[in-house]
N, CA, C and O of each residue as an XYZ file, in Angstrom:
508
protein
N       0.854     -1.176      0.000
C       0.000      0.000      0.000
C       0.897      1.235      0.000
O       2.026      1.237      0.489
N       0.309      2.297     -0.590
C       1.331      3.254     -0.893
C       1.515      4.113      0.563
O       0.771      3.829      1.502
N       2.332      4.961      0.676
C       2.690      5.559      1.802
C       1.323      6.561      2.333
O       0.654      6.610      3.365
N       1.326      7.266      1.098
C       0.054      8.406      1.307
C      -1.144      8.043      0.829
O      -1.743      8.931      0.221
N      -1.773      6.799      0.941
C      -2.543      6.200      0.765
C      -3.917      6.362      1.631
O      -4.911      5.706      1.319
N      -3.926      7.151      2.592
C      -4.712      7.587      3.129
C      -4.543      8.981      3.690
O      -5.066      9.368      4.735
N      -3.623      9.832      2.754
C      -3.235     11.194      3.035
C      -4.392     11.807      2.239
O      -4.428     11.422      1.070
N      -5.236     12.573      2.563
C      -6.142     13.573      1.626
C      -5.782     14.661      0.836
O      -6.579     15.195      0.066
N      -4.383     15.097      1.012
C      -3.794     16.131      0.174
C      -3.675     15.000     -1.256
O      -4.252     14.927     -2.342
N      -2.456     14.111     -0.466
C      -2.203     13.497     -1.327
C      -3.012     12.900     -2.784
O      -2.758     12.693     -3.971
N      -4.126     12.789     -1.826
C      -5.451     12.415     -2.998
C      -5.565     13.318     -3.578
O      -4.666     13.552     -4.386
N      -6.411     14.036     -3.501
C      -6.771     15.675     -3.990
C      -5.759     16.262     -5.073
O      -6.163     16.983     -5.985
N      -4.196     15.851     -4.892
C      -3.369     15.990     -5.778
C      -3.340     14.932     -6.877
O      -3.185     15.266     -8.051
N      -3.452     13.977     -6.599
C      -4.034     12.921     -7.956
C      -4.492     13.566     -8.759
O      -4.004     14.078     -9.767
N      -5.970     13.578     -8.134
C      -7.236     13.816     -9.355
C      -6.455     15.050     -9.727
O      -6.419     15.198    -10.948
N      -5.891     15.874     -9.124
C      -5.590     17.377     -9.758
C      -4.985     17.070    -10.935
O      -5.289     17.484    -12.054
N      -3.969     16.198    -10.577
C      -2.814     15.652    -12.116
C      -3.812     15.065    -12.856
O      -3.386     14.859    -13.992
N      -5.144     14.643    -12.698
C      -5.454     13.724    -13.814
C      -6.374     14.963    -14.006
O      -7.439     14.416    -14.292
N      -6.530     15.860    -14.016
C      -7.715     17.150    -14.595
C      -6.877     17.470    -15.990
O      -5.660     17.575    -15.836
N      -7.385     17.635    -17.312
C      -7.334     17.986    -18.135
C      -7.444     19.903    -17.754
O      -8.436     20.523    -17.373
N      -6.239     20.357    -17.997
C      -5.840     21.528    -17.748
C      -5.754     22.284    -19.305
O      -4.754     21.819    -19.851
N      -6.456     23.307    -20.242
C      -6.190     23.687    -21.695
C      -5.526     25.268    -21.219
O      -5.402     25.836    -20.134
N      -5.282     25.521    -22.239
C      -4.881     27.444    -22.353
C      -5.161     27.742    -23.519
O      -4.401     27.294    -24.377
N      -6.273     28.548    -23.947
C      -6.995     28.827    -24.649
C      -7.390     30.594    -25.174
O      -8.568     30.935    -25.069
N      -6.639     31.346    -25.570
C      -6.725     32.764    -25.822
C      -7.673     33.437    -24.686
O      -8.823     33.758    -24.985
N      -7.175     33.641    -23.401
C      -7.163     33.762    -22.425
C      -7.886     33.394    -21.592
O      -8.392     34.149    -20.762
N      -8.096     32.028    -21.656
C      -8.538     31.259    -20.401
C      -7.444     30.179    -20.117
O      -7.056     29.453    -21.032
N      -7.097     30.106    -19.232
C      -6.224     28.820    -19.016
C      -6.773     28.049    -17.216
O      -6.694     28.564    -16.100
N      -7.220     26.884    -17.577
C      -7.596     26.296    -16.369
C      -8.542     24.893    -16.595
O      -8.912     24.656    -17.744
N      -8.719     24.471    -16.095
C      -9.817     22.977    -15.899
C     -10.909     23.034    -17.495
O     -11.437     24.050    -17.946
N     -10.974     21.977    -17.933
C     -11.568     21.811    -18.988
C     -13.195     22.043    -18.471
O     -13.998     22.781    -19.043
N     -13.511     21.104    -17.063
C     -14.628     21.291    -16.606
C     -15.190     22.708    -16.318
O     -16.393     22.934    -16.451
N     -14.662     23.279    -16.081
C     -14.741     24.720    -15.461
C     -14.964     25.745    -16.965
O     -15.896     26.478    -17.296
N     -13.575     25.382    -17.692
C     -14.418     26.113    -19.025
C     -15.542     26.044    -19.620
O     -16.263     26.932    -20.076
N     -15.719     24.184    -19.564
C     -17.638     24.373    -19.468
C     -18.693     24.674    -18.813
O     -19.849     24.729    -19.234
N     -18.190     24.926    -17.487
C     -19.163     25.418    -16.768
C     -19.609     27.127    -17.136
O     -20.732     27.624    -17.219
N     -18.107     27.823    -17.326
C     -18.260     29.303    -17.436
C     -18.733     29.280    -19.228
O     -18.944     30.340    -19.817
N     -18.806     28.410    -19.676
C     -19.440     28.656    -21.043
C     -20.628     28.677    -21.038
O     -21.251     29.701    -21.321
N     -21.323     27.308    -20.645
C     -22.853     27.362    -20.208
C     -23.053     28.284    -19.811
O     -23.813     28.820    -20.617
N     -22.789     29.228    -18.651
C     -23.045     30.176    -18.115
C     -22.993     31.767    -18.702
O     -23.360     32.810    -18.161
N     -22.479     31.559    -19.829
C     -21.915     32.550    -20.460
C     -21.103     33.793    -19.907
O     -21.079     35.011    -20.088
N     -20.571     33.023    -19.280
C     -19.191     33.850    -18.424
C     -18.112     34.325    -19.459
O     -17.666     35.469    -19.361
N     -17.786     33.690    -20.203
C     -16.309     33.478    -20.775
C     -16.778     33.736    -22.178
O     -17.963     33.406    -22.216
N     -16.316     34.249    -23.533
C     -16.310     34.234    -24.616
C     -16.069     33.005    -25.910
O     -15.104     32.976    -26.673
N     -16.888     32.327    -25.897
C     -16.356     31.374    -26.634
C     -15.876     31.469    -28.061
O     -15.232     30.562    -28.588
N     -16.125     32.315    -28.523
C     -15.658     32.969    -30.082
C     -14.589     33.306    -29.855
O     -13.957     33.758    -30.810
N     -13.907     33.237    -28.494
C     -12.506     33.831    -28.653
C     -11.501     32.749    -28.254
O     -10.346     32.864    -27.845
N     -12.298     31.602    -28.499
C     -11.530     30.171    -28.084
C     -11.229     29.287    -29.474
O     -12.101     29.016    -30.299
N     -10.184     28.992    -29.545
C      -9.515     28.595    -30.906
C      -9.895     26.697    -30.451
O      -9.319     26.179    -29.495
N     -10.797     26.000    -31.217
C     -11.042     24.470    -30.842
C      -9.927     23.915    -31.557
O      -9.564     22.827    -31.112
N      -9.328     24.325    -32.470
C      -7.995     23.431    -33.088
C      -7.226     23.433    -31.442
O      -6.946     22.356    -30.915
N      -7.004     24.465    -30.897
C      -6.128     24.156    -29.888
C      -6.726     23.502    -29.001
O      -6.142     22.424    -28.880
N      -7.905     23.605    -28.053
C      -8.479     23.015    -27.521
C      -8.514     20.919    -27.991
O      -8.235     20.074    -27.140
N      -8.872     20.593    -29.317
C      -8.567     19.515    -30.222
C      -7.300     18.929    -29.749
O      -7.313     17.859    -29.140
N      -5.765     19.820    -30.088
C      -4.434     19.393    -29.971
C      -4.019     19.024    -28.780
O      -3.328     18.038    -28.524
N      -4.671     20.253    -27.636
C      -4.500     19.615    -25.882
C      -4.853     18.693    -25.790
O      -3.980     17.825    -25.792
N      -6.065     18.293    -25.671
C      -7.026     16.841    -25.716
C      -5.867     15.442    -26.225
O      -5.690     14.414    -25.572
N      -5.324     15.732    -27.311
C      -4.624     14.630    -28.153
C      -3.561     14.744    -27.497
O      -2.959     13.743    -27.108
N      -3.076     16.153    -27.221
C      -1.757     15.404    -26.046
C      -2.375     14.887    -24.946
O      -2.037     13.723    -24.734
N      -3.218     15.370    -24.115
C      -3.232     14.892    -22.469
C      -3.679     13.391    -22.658
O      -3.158     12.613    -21.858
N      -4.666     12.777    -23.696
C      -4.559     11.221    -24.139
C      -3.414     10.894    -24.372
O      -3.260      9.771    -23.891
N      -2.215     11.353    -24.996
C      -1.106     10.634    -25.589
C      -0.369     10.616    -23.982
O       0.320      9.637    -23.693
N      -0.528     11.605    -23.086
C       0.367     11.188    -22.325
C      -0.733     10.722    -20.843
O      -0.427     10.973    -19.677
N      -1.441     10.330    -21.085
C      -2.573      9.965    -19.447
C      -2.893      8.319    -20.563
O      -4.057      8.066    -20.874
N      -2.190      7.744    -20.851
C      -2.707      6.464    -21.569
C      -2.608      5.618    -20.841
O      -3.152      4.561    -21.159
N      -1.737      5.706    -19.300
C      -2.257      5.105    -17.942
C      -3.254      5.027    -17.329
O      -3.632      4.020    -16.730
N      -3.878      6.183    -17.396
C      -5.379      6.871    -16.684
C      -6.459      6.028    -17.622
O      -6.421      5.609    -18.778
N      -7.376      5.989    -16.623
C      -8.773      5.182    -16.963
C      -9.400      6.352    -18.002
O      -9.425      7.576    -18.135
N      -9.966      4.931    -18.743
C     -10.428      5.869    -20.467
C     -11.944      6.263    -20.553
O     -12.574      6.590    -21.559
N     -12.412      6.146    -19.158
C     -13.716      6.645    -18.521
C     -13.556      8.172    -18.682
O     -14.442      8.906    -19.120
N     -11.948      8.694    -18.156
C     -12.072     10.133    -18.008
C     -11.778     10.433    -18.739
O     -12.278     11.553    -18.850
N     -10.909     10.146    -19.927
C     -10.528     10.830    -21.223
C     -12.040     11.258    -22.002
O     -12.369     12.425    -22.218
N     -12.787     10.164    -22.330
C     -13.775      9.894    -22.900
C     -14.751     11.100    -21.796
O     -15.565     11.717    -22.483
N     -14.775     11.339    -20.904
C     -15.948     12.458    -20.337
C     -15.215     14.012    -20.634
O     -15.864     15.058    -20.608
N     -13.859     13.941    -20.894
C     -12.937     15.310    -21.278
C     -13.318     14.998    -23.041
O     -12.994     15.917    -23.792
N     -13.768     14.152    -23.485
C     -13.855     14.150    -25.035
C     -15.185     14.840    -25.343
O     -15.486     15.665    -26.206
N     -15.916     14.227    -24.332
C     -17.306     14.852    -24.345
C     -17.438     16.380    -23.680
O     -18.498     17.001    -23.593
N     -16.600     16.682    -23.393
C     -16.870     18.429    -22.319
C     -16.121     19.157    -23.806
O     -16.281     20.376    -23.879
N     -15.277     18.454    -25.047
C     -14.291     19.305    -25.473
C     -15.240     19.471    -26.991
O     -15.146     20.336    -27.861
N     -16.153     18.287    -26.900
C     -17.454     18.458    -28.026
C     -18.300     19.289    -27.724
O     -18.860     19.896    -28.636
N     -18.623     19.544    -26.426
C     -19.997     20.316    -25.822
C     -19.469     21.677    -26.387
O     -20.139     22.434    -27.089
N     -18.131     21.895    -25.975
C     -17.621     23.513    -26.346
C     -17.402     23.873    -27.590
O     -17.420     25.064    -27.904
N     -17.156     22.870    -28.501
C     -16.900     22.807    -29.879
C     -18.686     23.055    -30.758
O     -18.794     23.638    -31.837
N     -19.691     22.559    -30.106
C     -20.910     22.502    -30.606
C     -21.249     23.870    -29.687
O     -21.603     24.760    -30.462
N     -21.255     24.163    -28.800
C     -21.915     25.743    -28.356
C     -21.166     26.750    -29.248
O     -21.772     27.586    -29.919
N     -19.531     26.615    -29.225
C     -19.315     27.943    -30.039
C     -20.047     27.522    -31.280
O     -20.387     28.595    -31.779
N     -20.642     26.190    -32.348
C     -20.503     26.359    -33.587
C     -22.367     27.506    -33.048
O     -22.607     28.542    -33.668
N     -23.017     27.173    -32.290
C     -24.136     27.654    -32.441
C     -24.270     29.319    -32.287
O     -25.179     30.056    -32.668
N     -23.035     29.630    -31.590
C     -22.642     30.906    -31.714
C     -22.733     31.512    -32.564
O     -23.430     32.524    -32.647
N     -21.839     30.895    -33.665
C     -21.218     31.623    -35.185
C     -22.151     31.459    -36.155
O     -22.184     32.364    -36.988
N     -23.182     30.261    -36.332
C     -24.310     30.193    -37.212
C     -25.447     30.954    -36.815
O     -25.978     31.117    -35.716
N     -25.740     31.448    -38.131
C     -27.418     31.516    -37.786
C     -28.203     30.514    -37.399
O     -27.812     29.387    -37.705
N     -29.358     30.624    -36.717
C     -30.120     29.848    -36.466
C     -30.886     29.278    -37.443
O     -31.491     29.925    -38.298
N     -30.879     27.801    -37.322
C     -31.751     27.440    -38.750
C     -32.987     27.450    -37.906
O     -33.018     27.160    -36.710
N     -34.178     27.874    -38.774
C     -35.685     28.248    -38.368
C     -36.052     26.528    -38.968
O     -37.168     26.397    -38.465
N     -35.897     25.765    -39.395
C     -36.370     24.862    -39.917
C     -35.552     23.084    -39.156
O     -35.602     21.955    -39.645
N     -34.941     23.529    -37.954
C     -33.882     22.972    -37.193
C     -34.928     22.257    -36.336
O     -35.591     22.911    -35.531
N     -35.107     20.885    -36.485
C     -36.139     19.704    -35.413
C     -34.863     19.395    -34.061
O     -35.147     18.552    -33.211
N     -34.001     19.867    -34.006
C     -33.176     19.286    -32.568
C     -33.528     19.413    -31.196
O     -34.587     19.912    -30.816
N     -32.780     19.032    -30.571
C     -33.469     19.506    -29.500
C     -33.053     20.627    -29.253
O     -32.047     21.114    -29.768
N     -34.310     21.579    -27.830
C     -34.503     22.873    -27.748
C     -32.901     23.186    -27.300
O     -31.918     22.577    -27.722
N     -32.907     24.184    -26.433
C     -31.430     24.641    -26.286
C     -31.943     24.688    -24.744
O     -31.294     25.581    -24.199
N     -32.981     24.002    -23.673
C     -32.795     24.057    -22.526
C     -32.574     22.725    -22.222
O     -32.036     22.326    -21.190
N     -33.202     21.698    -23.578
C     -33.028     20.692    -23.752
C     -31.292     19.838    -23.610
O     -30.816     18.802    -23.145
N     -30.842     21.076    -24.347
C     -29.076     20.681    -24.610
C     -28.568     21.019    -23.380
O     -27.857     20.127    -22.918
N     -28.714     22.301    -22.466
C     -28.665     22.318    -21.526
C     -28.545     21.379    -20.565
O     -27.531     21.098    -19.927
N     -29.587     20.920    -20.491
C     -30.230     19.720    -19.243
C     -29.356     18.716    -19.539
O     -28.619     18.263    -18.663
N     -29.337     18.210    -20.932
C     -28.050     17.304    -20.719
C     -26.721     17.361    -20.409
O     -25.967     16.509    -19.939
N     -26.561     18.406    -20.716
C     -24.880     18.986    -20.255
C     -24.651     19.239    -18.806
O     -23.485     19.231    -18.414
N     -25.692     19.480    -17.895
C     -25.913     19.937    -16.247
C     -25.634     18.042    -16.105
O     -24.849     17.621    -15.256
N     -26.366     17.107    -17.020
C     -26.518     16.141    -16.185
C     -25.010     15.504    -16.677
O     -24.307     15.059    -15.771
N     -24.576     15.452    -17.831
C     -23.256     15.154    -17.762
C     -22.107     15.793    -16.711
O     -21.059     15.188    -16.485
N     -22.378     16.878    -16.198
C     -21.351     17.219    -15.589
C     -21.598     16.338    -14.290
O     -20.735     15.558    -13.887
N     -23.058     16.536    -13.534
C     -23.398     16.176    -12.782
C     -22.566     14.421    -12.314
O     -22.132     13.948    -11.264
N     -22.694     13.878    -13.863
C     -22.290     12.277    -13.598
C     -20.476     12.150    -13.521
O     -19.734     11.337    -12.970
N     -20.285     13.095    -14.167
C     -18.393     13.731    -14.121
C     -18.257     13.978    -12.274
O     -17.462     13.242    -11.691
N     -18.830     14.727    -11.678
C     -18.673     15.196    -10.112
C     -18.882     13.804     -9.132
O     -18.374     13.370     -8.098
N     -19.965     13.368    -10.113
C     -20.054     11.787     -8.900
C     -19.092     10.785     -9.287
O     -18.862      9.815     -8.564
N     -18.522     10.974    -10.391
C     -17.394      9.445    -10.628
C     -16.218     10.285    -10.294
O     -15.301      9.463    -10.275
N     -15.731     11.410    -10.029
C     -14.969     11.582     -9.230
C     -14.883     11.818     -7.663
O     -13.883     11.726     -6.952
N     -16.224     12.157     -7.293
C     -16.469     11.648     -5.689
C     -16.221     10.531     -5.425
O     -15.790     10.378     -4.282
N     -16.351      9.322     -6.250
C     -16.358      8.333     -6.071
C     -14.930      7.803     -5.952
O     -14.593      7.281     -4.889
N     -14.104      7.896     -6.922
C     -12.426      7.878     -7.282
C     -12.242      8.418     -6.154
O     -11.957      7.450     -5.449
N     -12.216      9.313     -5.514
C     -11.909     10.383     -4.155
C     -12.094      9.022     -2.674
O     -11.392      8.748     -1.701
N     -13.151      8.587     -3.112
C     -12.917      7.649     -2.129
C     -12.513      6.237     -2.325
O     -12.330      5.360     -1.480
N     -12.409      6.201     -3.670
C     -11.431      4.660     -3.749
C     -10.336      5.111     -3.130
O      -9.970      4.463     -2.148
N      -9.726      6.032     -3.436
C      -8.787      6.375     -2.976
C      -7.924      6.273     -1.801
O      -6.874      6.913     -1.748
């Protein structure tokens, strides 16, 4: 068993290393968090370049290919959510568009994060 195996910093510093961290024409911080302040419309997303956002992603997989592919795959999905809000940004709205509503897209994105916070509560206490 490891030394700090029941140290709580120690934990807390894990998950920190395993957070997908981007820097993005002036946001730099937690991938989760950029989606949160996007939903929220805190942050500018037209001023976020997704090629770079894209290239982080492909490194932090190339080098977390230790890390469980549960979390890559929920950072794949937070790096689509931001990639599909800015595109709705920059388009017009199609009037003839059957998708779902946009409180609709919402609700799923609250509940994805929602299931992101509990599988890392959870990791927190495998821990």
């Amino acid at each position: 068993m490891p030394e700090d195996f029941f140290d709580v910093s120690a934990t807390a510093d894990r998950l920190a290393a395993e957070a997908l961290v981007v820097e993005l024409g002036g946001y730099e911080g937690p991938l989760d968090l950029l989606l949160t302040l996007g939903r929220a419309q805190k942050v500018d997303l037209r001023r976020l370049s997704i090629l770079r956002l894209a290239e982080q992603y492909l490194a932090f997989v190339e080098a977390a290919k230790r890390l469980r592919i549960e979390l890559a795959a929920d950072y794949l999905v937070m790096a689509a959510w931001l990639a599909y809000l800015k595109s709705r940004l920059l388009l017009p709205p199609d009037p003839t568009e059957e998708g779902p509503s946009g409180e609709e897209l919402a609700a799923h994105l609250a509940f994805q994060l929602e299931r992101l916070e509990a599988m890392r509560a959870v990791a927190a206490r495998l821990m």
